[in-house]
DOGU-125387 format. One record per atom (N, C-alpha, C, O, CB): residue in one letter; x, z negated, y negated. Coordinates in steps of 0.05 Angstrom, whole numbers, plus 5000, padded with zeros to 4 digits. Glycine has a CB too. Layout:
<nodes>
AXZY...
</nodes>
This chain:
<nodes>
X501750005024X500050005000X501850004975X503849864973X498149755000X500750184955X502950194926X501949904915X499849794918X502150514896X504749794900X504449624883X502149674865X501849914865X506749594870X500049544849X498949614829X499649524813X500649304812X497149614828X498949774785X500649764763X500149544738X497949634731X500650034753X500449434728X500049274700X497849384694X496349194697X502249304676X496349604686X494449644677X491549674700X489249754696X495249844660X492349624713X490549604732X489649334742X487549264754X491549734751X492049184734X491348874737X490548854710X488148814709X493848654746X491448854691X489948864661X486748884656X485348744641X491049114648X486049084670X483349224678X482149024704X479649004702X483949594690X483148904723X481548744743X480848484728X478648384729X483048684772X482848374713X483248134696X481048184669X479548004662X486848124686X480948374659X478948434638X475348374652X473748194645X479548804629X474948594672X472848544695X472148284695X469748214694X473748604723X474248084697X474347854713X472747744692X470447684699X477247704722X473447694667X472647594648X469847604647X468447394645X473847694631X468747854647X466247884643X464647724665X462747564661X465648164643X465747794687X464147714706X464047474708X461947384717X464547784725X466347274699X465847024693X463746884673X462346684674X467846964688X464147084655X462146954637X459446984644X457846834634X462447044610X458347244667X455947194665X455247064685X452847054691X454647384662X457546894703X455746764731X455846614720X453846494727X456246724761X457446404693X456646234680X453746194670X452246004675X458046234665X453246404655X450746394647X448646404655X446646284646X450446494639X448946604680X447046564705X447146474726X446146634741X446246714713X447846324735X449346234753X448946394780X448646264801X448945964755X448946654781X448246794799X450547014802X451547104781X445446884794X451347104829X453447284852X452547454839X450247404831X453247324887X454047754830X453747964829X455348144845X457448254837X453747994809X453948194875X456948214888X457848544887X459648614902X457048084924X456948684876X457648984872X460448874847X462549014847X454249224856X460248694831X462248674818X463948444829X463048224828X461448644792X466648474842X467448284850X471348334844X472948344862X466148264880X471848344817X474048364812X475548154809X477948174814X474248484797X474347904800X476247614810X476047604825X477247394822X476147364805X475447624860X475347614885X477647864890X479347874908X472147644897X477448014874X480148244881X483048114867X485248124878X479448614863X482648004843X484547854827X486147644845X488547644847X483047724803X484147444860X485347254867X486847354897X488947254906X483447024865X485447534907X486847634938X489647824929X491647824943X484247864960X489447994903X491348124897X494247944900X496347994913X490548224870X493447724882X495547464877X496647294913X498947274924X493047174852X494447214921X495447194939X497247294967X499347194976X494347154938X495447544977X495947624993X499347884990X500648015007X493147685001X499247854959X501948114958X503447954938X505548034927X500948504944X502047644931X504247464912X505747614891X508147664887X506647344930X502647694874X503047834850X503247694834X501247554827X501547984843X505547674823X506247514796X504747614768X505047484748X509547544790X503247834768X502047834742X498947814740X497547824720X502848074729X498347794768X495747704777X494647394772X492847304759X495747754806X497047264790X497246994787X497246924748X496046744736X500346914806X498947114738X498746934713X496147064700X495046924683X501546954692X495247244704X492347324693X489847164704X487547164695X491747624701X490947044725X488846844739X488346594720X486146524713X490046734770X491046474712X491646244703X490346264675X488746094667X494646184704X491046474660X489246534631X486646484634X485346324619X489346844621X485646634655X483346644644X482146394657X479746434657X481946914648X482546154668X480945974682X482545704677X481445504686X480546064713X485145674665X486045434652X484845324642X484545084648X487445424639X483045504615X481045324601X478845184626X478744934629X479245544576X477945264634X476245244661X476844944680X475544774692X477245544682X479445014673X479744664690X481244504678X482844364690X481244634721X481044494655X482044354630X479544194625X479943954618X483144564604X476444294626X475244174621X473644014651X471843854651X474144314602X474944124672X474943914694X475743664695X474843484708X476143984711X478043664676X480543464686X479943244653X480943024647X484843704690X478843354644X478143154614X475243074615X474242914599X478543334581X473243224641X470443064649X471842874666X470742644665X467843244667X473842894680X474542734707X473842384699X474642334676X478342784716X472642144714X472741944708X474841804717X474641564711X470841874711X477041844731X479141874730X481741844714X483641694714X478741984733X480642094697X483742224684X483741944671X485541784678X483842574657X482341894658X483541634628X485541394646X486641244631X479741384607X486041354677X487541184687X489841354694X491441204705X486341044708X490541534692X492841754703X495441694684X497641764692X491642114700X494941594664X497241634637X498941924638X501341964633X499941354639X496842134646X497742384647X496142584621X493742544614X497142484680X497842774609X495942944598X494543194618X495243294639X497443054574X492343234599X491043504618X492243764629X491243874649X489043634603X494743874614X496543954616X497443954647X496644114664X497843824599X499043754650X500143564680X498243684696X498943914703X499843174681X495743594704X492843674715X492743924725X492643984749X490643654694X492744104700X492644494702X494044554718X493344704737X493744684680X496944414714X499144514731X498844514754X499644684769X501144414730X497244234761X498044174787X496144264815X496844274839X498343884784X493144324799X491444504806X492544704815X492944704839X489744564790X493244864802X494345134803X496645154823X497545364833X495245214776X497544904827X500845004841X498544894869X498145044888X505144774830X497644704869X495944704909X494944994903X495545204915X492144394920X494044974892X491445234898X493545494903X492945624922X488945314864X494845534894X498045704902X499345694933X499445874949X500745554883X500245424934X500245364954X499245384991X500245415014X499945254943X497045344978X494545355002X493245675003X492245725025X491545104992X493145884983X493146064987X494046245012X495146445004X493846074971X493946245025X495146385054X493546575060X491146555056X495346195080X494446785070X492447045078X489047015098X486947135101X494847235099X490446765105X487946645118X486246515108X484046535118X488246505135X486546385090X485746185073X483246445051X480846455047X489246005056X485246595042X483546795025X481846975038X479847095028X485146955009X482746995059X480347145072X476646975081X474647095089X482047235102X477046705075X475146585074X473146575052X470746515051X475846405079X474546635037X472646645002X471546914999X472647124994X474946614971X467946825006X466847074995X465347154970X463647334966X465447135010X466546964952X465747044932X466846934900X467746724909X463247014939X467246914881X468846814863X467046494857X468046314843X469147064835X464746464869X463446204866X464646014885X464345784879X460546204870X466246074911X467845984928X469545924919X470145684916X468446104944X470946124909X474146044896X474345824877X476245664876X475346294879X472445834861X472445634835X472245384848X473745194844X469945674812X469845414867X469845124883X472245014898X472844784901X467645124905X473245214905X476545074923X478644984898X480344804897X478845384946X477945184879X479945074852X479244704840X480844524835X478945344820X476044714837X476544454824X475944224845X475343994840X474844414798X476244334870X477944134891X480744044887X481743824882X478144254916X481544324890X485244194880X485544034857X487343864854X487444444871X483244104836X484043894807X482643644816X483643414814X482643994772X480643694825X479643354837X481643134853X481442894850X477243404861X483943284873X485543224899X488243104874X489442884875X486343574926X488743374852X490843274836X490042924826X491342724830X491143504809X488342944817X487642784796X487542494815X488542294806X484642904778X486442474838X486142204855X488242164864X488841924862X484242174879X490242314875X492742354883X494242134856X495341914858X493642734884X493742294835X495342084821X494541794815X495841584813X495742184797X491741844815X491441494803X492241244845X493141024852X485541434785X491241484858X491841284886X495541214880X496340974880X491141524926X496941374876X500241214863X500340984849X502240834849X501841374844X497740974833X499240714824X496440474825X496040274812X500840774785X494640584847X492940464858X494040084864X492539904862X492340664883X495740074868X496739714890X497639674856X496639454851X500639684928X498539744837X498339664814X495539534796X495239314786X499239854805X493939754797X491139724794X489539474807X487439384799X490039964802X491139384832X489639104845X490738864841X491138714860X489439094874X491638794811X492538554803X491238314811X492338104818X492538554779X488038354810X486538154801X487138004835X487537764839X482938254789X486938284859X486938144885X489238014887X489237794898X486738314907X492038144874X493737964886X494437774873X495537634890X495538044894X494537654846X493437334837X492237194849X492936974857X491937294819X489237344855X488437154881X489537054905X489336814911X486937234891X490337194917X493037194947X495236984929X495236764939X495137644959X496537004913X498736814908X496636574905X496836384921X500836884881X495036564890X493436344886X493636144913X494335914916X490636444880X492736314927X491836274956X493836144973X493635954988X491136544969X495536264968X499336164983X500635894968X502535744975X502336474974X499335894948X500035604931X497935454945X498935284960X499735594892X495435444945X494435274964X494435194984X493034994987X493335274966X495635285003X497335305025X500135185034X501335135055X497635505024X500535175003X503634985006X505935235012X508335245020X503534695041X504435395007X507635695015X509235654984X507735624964X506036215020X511935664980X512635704964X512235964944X513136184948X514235654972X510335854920X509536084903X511436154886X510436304869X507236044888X514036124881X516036344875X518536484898X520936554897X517736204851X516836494915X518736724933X517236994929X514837014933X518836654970X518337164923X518937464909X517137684935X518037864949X523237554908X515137604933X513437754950X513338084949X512938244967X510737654945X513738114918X512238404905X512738674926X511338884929X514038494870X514938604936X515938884952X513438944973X512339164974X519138844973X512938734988X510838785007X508638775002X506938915014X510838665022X508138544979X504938694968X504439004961X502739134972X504038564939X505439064951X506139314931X507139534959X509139674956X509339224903X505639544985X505739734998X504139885010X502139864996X506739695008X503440065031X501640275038X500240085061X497940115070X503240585048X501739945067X500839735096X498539555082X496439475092X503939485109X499339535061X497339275043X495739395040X493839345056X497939115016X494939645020X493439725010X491239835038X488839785037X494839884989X492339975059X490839995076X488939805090X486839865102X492040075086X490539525085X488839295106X486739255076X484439235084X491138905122X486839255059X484839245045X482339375036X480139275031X485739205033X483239675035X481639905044X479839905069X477940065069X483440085048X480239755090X479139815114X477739495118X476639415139X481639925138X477939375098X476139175098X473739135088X472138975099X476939025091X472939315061X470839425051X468639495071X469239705082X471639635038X466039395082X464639365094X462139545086X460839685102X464739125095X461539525062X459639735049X459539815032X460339675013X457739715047X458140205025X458940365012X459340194982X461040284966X457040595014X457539914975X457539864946X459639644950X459539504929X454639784932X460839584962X464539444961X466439674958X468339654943X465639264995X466139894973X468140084973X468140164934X470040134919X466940384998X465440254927X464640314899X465740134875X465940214852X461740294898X466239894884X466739644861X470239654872X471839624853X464339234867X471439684899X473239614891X475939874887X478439844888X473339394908X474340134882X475340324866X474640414840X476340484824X475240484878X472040424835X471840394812X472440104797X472640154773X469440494810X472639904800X474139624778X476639644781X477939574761X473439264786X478439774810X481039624800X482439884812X484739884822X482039264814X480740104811X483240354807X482240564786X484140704779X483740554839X479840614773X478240664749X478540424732X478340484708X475040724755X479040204735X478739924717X476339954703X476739934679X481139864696X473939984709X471439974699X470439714697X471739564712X469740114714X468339584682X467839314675X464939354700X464039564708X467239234634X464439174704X461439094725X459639264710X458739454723X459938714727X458639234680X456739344675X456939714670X454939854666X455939164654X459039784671X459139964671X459240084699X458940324698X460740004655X459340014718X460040074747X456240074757X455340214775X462639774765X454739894741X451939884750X451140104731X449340244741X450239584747X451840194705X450140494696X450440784714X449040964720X451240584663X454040674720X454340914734X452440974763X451941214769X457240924740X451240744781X449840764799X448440484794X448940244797X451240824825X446140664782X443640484780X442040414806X441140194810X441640624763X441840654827X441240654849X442040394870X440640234883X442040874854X444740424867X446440314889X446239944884X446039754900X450040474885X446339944859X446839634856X444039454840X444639424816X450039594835X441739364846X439839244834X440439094805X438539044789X438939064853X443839024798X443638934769X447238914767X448938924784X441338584764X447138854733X450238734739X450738454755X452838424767X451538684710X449338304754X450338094766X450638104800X451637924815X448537884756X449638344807X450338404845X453738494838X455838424848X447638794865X453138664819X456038784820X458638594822X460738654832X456438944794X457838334808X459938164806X460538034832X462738014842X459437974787X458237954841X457237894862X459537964888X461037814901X454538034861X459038274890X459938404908X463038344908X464238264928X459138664906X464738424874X466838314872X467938114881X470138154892X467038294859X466737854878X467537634887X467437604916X469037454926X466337444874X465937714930X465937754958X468237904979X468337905004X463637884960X470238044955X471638294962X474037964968X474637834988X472338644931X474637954936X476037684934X477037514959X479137494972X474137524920X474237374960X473937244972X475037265009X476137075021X471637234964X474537535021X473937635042X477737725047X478737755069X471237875039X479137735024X480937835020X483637595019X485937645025X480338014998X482537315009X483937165011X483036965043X484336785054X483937034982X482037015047X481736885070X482737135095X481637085117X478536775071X484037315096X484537565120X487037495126X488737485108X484437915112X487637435150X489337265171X491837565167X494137535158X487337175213X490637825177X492538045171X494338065144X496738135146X491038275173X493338005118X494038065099X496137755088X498337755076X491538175084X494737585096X496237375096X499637395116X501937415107X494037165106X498937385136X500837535154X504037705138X506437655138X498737775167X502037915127X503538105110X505737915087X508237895087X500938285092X504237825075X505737695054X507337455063X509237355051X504037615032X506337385086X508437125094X511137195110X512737025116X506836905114
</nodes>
């Protein structure tokens, strides 16, 4: 197959545009027109460098405003910037001839795109997630002083690991513990804001707290995690 020329990607990339704008508007397939579906397989499958960057033009803005709706981003200490990039380089990544041959349509693609910005964006705040759980591990030292364990021996290394964070993760019992103890202490959201976001899930703020203290609670008393730190 001939390379295609700059103006021909110029011209699929122009297409693209349009057609973006009107499944925006309508949110409806036009599949006789399917030149971002040719754009993005062009890029992939022959790792066209002027595809790829005609891709990036026209849909940066696109997940720029993914990554600044994200409830998320404001814990990342990242700009949106960071985000774009990092979308773009999985979504690069994961591109494989196989992979593109699954997308039938540019409403696909977009959806695998603001996966990768969704994946970027948790990816980062889960790094500094065992940071974000101060409140638990005050409690745990708390806990080890009552105990009579010496509360200045230099625990941090082992709190502050994947082993911890997992026994705590897998202690969460129901969906509205899992909800409070990612949204308060890896979102750092306040109770009452954690009950607007799911009015459904929690009957008031005061369950929400509720539930908190139960996390606490359930967390200073766990023979495994205690274990851990001793």
């Amino acid at each position: 197959m001939n390379a295609p020329s700059r103006t021909s990607i110029s011209y699929l990339a122009a297409q693209c545009e349009g057609e973006t704008t009107r499944f925006f508007r309508t949110r409806q397939e036009n599949n006789e027109n399917d030149s971002c579906l040719q754009l993005f397989r062009l890029a992939a499958l022959q790792d066209n460098e002027e595809a790829w960057e005609a891709i990036y033009r026209q849909y940066a803005p696109l997940v720029k405003g993914w990554v600044l709706r994200h409830p998320a981003f404001p814990q990342t200490g990242e700009d949106a910037d960071y985000f774009i990039n990092m979308a773009f380089s999985r979504m690069w990544r994961a591109m494989t001839p196989q992979k593109c041959q699954q997308f039938e349509n540019i409403k696909s693609v977009l959806r695998y795109l603001q996966t990768c910005t969704h994946s970027a964006i948790i990816d980062s705040v889960r790094n500094n997630q065992l940071e974000a759980l101060d409140i638990e591990i005050q409690e745990i030292h708390r806990q080890i002083e009552a105990s009579a364990i010496d509360a200045n021996e230099r625990l941090h290394e082992r709190i502050y690991s994947k082993e911890a964070l997992e026994i705590v993760e897998q202690r969460m019992k129901t969906p509205q513990e899992r909800i409070v103890l990612y949204e308060a202490y890896t979102l750092g959201l306040k109770a009452g804001d954690i009950f607007q976001r799911h009015p459904g899930m929690f009957q008031s703020v005061k369950e929400v707290y509720r539930v908190k203290e139960n996390i606490l609670a359930r967390l200073r008393r766990d023979k495994d995690l205690r274990e851990l730190l001793a």
